[in-house]
C-alpha positions in Angstrom: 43.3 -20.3 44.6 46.4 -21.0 46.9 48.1 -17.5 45.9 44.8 -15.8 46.5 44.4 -16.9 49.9 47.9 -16.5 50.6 47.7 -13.1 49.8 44.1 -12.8 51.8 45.7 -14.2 54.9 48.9 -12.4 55.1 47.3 -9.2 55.2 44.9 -10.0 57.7 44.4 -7.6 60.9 43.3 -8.9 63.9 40.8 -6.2 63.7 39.2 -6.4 60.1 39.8 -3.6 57.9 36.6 -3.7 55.6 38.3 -0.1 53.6 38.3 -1.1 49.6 41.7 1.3 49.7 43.2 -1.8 51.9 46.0 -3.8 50.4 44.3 -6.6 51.2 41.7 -6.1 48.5 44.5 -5.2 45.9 46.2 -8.0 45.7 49.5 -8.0 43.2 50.0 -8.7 39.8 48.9 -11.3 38.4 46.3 -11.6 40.6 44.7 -15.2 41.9 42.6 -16.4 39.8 45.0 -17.9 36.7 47.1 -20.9 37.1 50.8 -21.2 37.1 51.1 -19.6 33.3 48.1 -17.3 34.5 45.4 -18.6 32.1 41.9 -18.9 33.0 41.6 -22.2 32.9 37.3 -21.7 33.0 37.8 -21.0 29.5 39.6 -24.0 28.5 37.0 -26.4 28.7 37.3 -27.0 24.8 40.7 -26.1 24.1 42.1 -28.6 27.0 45.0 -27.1 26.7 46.2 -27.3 29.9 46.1 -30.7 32.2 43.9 -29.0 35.1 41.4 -29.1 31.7 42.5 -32.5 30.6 42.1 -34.2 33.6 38.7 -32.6 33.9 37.5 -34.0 30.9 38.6 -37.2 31.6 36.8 -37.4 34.9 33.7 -35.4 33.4 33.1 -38.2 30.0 34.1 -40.8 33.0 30.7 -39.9 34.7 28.9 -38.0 32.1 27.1 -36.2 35.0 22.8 -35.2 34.2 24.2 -31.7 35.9 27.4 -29.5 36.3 27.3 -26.6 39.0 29.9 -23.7 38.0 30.7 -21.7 41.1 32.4 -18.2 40.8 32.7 -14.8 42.0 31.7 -11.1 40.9 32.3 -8.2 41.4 32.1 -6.6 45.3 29.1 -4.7 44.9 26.9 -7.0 42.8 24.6 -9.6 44.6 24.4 -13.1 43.6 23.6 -14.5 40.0 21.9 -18.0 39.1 21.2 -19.2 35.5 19.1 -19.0 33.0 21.3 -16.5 31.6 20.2 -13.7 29.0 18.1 -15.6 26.5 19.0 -14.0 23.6 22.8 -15.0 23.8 22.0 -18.6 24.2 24.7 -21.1 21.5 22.2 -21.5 19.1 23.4 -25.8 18.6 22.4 -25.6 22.8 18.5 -27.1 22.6 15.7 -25.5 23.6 15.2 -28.5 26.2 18.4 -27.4 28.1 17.1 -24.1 29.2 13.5 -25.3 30.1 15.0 -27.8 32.3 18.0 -24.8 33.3 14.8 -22.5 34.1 12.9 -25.1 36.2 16.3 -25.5 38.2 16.3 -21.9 39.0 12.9 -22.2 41.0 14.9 -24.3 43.4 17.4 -21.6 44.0 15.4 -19.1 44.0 13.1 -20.5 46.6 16.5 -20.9 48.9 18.0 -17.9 48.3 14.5 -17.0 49.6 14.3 -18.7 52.9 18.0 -16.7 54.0 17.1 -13.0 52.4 19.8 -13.1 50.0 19.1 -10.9 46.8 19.7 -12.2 43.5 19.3 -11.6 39.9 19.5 -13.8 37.0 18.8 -13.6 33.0 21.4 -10.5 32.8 24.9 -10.2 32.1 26.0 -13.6 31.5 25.3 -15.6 28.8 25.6 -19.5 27.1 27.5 -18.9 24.2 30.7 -19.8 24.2 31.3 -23.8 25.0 34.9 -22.8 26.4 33.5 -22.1 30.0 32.4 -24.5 33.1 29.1 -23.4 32.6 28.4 -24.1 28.8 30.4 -27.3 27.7 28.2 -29.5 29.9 25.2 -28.0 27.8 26.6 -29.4 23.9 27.2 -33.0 26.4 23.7 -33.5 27.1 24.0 -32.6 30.9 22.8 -29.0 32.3 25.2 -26.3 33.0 24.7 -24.0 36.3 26.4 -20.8 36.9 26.7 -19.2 39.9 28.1 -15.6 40.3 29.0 -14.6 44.2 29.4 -11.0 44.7 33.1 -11.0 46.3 34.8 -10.3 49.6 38.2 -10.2 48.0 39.1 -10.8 51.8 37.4 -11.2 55.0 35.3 -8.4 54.7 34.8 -5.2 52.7 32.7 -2.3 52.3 30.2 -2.4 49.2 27.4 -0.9 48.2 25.1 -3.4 49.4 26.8 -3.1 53.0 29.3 -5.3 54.4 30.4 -8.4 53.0 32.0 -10.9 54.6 33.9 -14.1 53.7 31.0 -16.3 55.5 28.4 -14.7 53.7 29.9 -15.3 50.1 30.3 -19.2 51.3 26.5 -19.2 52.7 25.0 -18.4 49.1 27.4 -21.1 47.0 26.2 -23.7 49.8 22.5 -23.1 50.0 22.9 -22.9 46.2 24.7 -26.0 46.1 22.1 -28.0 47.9 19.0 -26.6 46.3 20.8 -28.0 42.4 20.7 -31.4 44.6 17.0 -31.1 45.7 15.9 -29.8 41.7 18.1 -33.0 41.0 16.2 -35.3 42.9 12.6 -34.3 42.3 13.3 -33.8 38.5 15.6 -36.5 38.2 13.3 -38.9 36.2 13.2 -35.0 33.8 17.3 -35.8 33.7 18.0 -39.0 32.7 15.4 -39.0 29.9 17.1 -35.7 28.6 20.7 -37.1 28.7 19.3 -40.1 26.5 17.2 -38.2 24.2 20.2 -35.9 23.4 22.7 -38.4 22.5 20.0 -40.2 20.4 18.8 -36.9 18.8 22.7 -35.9 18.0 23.4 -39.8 16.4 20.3 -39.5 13.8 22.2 -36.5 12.3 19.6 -35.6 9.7 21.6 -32.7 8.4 23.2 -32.3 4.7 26.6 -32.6 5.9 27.9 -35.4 7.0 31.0 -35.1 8.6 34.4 -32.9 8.0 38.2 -34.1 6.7 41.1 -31.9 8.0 44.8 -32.5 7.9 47.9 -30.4 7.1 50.4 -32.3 4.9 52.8 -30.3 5.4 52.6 -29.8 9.9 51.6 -33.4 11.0 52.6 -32.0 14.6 49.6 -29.8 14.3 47.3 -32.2 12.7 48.0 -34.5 15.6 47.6 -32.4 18.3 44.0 -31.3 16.5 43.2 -35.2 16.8 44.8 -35.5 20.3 42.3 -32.2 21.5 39.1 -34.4 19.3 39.9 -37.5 21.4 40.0 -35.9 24.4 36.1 -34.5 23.8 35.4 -38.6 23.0 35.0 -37.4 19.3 35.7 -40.4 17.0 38.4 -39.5 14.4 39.0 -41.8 11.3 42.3 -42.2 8.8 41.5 -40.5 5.6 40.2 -43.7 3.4 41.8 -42.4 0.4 43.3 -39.3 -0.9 40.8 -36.7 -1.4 39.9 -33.3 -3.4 43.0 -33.7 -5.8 45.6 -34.1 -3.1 45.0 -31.3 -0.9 44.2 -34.0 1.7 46.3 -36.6 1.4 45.8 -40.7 2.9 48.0 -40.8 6.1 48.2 -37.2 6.6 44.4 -36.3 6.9 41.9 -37.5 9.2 37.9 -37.6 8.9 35.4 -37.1 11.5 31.4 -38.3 11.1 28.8 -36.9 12.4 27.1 -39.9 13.0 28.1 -40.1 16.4 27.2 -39.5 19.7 29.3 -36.3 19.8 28.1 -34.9 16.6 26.4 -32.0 18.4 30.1 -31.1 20.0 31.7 -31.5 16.6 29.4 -28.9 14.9 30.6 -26.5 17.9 33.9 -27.2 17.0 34.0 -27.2 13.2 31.3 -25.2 12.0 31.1 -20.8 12.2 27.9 -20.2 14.1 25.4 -18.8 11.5 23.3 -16.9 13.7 23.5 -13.7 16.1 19.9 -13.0 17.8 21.9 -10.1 20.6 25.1 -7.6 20.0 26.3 -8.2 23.1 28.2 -10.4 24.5 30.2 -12.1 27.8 33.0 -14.0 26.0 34.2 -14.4 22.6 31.9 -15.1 19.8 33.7 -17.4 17.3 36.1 -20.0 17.9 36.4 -22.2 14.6 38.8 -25.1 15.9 40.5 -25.8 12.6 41.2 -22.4 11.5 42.3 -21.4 15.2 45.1 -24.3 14.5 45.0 -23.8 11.0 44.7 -26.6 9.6 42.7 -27.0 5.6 39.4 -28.6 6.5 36.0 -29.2 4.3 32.6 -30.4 4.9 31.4 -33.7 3.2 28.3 -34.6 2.0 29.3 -37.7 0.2 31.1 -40.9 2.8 32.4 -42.9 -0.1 36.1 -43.6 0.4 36.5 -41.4 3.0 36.6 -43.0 6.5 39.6 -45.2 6.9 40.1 -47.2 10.1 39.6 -45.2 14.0 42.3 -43.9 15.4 42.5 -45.0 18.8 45.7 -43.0 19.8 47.9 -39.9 18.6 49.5 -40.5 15.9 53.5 -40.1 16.0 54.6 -38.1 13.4 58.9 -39.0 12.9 61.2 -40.1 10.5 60.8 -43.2 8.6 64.4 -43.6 7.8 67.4 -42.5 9.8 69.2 -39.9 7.9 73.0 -40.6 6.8 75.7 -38.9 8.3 77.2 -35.8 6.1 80.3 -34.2 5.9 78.9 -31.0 4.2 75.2 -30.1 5.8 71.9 -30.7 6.5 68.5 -28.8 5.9 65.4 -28.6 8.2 62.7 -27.6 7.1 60.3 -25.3 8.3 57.1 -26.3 7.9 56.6 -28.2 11.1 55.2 -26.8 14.1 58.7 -27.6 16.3 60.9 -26.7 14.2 61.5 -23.7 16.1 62.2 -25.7 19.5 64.5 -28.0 17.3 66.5 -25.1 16.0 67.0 -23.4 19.4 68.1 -26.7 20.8 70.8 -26.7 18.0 71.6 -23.0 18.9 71.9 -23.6 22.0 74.6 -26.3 22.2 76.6 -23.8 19.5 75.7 -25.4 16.7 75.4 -22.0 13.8 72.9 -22.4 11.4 71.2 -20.5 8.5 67.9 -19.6 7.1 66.9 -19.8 3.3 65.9 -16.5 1.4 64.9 -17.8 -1.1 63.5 -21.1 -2.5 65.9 -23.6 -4.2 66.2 -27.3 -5.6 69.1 -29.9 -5.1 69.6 -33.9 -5.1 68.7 -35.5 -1.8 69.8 -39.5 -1.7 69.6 -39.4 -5.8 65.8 -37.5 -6.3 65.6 -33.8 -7.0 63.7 -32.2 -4.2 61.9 -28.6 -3.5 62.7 -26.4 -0.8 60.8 -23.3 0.4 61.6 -19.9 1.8 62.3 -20.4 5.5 64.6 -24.0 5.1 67.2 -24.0 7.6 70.4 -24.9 6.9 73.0 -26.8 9.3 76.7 -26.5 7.8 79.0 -28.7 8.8 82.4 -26.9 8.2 83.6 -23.9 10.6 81.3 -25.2 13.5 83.2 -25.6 16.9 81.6 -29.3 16.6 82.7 -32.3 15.3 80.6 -33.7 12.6 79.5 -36.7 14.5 78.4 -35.0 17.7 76.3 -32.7 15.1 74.9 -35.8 13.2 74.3 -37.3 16.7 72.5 -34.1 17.8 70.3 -33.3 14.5 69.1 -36.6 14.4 67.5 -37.0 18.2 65.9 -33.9 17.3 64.2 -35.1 13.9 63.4 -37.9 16.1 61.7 -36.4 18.9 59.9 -33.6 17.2 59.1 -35.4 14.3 60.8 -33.4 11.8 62.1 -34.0 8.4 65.9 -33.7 8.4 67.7 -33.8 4.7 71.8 -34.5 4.9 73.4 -32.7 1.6 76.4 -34.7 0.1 76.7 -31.3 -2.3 76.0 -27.8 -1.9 75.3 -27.3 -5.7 71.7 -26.8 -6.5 69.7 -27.6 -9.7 67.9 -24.6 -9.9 67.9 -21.4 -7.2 70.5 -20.2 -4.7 73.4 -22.3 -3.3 73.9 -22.5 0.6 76.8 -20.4 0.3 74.8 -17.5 -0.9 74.1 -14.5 0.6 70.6 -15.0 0.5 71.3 -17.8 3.2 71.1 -15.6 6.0 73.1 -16.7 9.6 70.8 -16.3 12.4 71.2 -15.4 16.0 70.5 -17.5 19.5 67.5 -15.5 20.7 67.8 -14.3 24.3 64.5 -13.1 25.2 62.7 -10.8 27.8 59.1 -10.5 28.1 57.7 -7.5 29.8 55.4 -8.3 32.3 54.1 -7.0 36.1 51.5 -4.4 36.7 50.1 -3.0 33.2 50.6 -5.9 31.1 48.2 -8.2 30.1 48.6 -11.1 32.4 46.5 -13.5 29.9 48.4 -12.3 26.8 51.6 -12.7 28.9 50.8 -16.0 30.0 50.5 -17.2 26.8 53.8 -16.2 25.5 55.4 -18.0 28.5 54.0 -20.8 27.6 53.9 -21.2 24.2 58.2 -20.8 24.8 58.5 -22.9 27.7 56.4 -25.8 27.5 56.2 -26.3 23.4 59.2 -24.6 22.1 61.5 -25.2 25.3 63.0 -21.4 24.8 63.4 -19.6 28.4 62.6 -16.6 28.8 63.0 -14.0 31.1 59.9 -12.1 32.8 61.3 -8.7 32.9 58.9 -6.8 35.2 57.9 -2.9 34.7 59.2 -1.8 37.8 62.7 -3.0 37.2 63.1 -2.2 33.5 64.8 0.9 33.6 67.9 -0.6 35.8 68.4 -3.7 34.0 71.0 -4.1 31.7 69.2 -4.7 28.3 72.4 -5.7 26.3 71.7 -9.4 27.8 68.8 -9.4 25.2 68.2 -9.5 21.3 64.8 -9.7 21.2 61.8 -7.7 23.7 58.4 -8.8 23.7 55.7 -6.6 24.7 51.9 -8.0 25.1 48.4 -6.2 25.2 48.6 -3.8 28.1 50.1 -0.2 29.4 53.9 0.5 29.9 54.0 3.7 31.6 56.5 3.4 34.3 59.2 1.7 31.7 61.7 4.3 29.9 60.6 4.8 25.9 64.3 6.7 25.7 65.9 3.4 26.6 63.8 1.1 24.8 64.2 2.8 21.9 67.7 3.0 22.2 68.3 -0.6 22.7 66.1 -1.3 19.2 68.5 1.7 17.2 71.4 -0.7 18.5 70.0 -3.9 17.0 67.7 -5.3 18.9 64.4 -6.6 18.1 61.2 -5.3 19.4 58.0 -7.6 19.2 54.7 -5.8 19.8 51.2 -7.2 20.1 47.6 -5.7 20.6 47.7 -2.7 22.6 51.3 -2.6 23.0 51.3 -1.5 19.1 49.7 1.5 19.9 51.9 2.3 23.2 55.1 2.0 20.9 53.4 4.1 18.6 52.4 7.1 20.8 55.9 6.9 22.3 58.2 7.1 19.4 59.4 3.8 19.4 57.9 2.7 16.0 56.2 4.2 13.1 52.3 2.8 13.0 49.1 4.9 11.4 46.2 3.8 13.0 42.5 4.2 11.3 39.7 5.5 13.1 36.8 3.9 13.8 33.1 5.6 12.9 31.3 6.6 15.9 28.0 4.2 16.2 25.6 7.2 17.2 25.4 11.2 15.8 25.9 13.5 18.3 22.3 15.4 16.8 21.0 11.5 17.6 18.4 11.6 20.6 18.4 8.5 22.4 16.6 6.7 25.3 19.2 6.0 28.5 18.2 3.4 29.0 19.7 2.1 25.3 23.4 3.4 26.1 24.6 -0.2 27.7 23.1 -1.8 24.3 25.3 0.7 22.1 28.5 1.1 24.0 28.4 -2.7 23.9 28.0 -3.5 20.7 31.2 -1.5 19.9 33.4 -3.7 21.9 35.6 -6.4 20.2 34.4 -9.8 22.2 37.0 -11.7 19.7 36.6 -12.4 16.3 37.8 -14.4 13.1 39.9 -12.9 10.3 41.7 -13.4 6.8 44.5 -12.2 6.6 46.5 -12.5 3.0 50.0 -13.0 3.5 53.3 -12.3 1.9 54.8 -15.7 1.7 58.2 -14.6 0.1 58.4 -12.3 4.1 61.0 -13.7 6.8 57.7 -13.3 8.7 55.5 -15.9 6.6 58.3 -18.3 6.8 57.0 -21.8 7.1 53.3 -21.2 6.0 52.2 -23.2 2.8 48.7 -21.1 2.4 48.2 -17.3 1.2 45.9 -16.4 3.7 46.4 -16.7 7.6 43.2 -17.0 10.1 43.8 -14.1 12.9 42.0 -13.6 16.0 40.8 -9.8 16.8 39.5 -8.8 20.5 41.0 -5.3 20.3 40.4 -2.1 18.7 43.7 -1.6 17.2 43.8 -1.0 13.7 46.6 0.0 11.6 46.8 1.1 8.3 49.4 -0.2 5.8 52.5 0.9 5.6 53.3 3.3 2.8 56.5 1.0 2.3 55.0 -1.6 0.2 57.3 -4.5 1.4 56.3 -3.4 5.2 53.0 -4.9 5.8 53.1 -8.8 5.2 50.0 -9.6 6.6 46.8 -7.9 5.9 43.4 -7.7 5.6 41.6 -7.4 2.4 38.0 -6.0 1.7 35.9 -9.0 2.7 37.7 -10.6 6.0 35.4 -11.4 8.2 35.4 -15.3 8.5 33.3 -16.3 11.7 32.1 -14.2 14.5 30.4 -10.7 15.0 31.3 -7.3 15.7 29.7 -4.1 14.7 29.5 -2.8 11.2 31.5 0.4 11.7 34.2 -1.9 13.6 34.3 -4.3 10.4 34.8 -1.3 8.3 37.9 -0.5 10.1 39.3 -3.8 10.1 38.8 -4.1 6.3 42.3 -3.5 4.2 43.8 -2.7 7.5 47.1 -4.4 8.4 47.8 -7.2 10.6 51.5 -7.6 11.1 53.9 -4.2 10.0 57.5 -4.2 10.0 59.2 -1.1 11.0 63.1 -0.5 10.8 64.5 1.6 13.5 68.2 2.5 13.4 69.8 -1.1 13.4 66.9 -3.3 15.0 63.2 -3.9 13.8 60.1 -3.2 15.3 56.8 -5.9 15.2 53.7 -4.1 14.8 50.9 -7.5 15.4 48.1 -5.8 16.4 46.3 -8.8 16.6 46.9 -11.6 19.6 49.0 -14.6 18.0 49.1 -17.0 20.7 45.0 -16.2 21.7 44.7 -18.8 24.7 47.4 -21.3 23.7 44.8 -22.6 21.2 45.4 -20.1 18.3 48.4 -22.9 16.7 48.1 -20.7 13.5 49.8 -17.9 14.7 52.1 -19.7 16.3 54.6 -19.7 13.1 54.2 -16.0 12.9 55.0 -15.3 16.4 57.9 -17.5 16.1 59.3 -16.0 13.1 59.5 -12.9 14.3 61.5 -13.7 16.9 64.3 -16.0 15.2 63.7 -14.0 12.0 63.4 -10.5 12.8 66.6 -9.7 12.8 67.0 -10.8 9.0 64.6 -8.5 7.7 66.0 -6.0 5.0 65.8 -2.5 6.1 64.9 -1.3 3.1 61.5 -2.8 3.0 61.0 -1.7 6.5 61.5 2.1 6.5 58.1 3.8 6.6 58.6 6.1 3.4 57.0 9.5 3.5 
């Protein structure tokens, strides 16, 4: 809000320039209405990612309000909107109850909107579907949600269709709008507060067949725990697992349950289960957002409570080392699993200490037992650092500490079975210094969400290399590029392309796939998608809106299998990966077979909707493709990764690529012809 009236003020006239052409209305990248890492924080409401979100959901299950009012603006040459919203893309667990009372609301508005002559519209173009927004949490909390959509000024005053529109006017409508929710509140109030308490005692009796869900990742506790920290923030009771369960996939002290005998079963439904049920094709948001496979964690309904809930968990568990590890004059190994172990080995990197990354998997005595390690372990040596042994010891172990991490000191670098960690397939990895591309044409969400998935969980700068300045900046400073969803005209592809021949690596996401594509830069096929109509097909007008917008991809779930032998799949302990789609880019395989690590297979689809001729052309398309170019790689991900800060799943992936892309054989990464 403060940049955008910054930007509002300081290009104010004394005489008001109401031209649309006028800077003022045209204000810079990234625009005003994302916080400081330029996420929308209206759609956080369920992630809580971000403390503006977490301090709003303290303060909202403080009060538990009877209504929320959700004020926001449209665009210039709308009017004004009100709920109800469309009915047919109403959250199916939302009751029937909420919109009765949502539509006797609107009578109030109406009526006051009325009395002023302001035109209005409601039951078109926005919805209540996704429980992510202002407007649609309060509804699955037994309070009533109220949207209101402002047509805007963008300034002080500006030409529209509907005449001139002026900064006072905009305010006028949100005010009178404002005080008619308080009059509907007043007369219906008695309506209210028996509707609160009938939803919480309807959502307790939980008379379905399931009765609650476990979840838990033995191998990431980091990620389990912040799954339980976003669950306690919604006032969701989560239990200890009361014994192990389903043969040790979830094991006691490592997996959680959560009942649905509780007031917030109706909320935990939203957040664990796929909604089964699409009455309308079109859509204002996303349409599936599966908590535990967005964070991807193993999770399964139960039907049976025997053994299962342990005691509440009242807090965040701490996930850390139970013993201190002993000081070692040879090595240690890290492993990989863990969802900081990236920000662990920067912080090694970046005080100088060298380290390697496993090939391949091996076994070798730790303290006397024979233990297992995967692809992906990282290996410290202590020899031919320019640190002492201590400082190193010192240094690995405040690290296991903080993050939580397992931390294994070797008093032997021969192995039981597998490769030694003087092998070649131990490969030595490189400090990233990275430079995301960003200003006018990228993506600001999808940028965003790089920024802060590397500054405030992994603690990596990073530097925001805009468009404009690209093609004078010296990109030797950088071994690794990262371009999100978004158009990169003004930058040089000559350039670019020669900095990747020379070693660097290249990360791609979403729409940037296709940019690197076109320009030369990387070697992606992309499949075509069916066209929903025949051009013989003779169809009413009025039907185009319905058609063209089924096509679009509002963001969906996938399964992805993966390659877990791939420098990319480091780290991951399950053959398929959940991926989140809202974009029409689809790549085919790579006619390299060892090039395409994660992809989709024939039935992928795993919660959400999108047209039938846009499912065909994800199915046994790729996800991730490698592509080597002279002596640096290219990362084809046409999917998003780091989808809203939420998407913890792809987080391994995303961070792979960068500390691991450099590793990657050529060989398996030249597109064969």
């Amino acid at each position: 809000l403060q940049r955008f009236s910054t930007w509002a003020n300081q290009h104010k006239s004394k005489n008001l320039v109401a031209d649309p052409a006028s800077r003022e209305f045209n204000e810079v990248w990234p625009g005003g209405r994302y916080n400081h890492y330029w996420f929308d924080i209206n759609r956080d409401w369920l992630p809580a990612v971000h403390p503006e979100s977490q301090h709003r959901l303290e303060w909202f299950h403080r009060w538990k309000p009877n209504i929320l009012t959700d004020h926001h603006e449209q665009g210039s040459n709308a009017t004004f909107f009100f709920q109800p919203g469309v009915p047919s893309r109403v959250n199916p667990l939302t009751p029937e109850k909420n919109q009765q009372l949502t539509e006797k609301l609107a009578a109030f508005h109406a009526h006051s909107l009325d009395s002023i002559g302001s035109l209005y519209f409601t039951k078109e173009n926005y919805d209540d579907f996704y429980y992510g927004k202002g407007s649609t949490y309060p509804d699955i909390n037994g309070c009533i949600g109220i949207l209101f959509e402002q047509a805007s000024s963008r300034g002080h005053a500006r030409e529209t269709s509907n005449g001139l529109l002026t900064f006072p006017f905009t305010i006028r409508n949100q005010f009178v709008t404002a005080l008619s929710t308080l009059e509907g509140a007043r007369v219906l109030r008695k309506e209210f507060l028996a509707w609160q308490r009938e939803f919480y005692k309807n959502a307790e009796s939980n008379s379905g067949s399931v009765n609650g869900y476990v979840f838990g990742d033995k191998y990431d506790e980091a990620r389990t725990n912040l799954f339980i920290k976003m669950l306690l923030r919604h006032q969701i009771q989560v239990n200890e697992l009361g014994d192990d369960w389903k043969n040790g996939e979830f094991e006691k002290g490592k997996s959680y349950a959560v009942s649905l005998k509780q007031p917030q079963s109706t909320l935990i439904k939203a957040i664990f289960e796929n909604v089964p049920v699409y009455k309308d094709s079109l859509f204002y948001d996303i349409t599936a957002w599966n908590m535990p496979l967005a964070f991807g964690l193993p999770y399964f309904a139960i039907t049976n409570e025997k053994n299962i809930f342990g005691k509440t968990v009242t807090d965040v568990p701490v996930a850390g080392l139970s013993t201190t590890p002993s000081l070692s004059s040879y090595g240690y190994l890290l492993e990989w699993d863990d969802y900081y172990a990236p920000a662990a080995l920067y912080a090694l990197q970046d005080m100088g200490i060298r380290a390697k990354v496993a090939g391949k998997p091996f076994e070798m005595p730790i303290a006397g037992k024979n233990m297992a390690f995967d692809y992906g372990t990282i290996l410290v040596p202590v020899t031919m650092q320019s640190i002492s042994a201590e400082v190193i010891y010192q240094k690995i172990t405040a690290l296991a500490k903080e993050y939580g991490l397992k931390v294994y000191p070797l008093a032997t670098g021969y192995t039981t079975e597998g490769i030694n960690p003087g092998s070649s397939n131990f490969n030595a990895l490189e400090k990233p210094s990275i430079a995301l591309i960003t200003g006018s044409g990228a993506n600001p969400l999808d940028a965003g969400e790089v920024w802060h998935l590397l500054d405030q969980r992994m603690n990596i700068p990073c530097v925001q290399l805009e468009q404009s300045t690209f093609n004078r900046t010296d990109l030797n400073r950088y071994n690794t590029i990262i371009m999100v969803g978004g158009n990169y005209g003004e930058i040089s592809k000559d350039k670019l392309k020669a900095w990747v021949q020379a070693g660097g690596t290249l990360i791609v996401t979403e729409e940037a796939v296709s940019w690197a594509s076109q320009n030369g830069i990387s070697n992606i096929r992309f499949k075509r998608v069916r066209p929903a109509t025949d051009s013989a097909d003779r169809l009413a007008y009025v039907q185009r809106e319905e058609i063209e917008g089924a096509q679009q991809m509002r963001g969906a779930i996938f399964r992805a299998d993966v390659d877990l032998s791939h420098p990319l799949a480091y780290g991951y302990n399950q053959p398929t990966v959940s991926m989140f789609k809202a974009n029409k880019v689809f790549m085919q395989k790579s006619k390299n077979p060892f090039a395409t690590p994660f992809y989709f297979g024939s039935n992928p689809l795993q919660s959400g909707w999108l047209s039938k001729e846009n499912l065909e052309a994800v199915k046994n398309s790729a996800s991730v493709i490698v592509n080597a170019v002279g002596g640096g790689r290219v990362i084809s991900m046409a999917d998003n990764p780091n989808f809203r800060a939420f998407w913890l799943g792809g987080t391994k992936l995303f961070m792979n690529a960068i500390f691991f892309g450099s590793t990657i054989s050529a060989a398996s990464s030249r597109e064969e012809e």
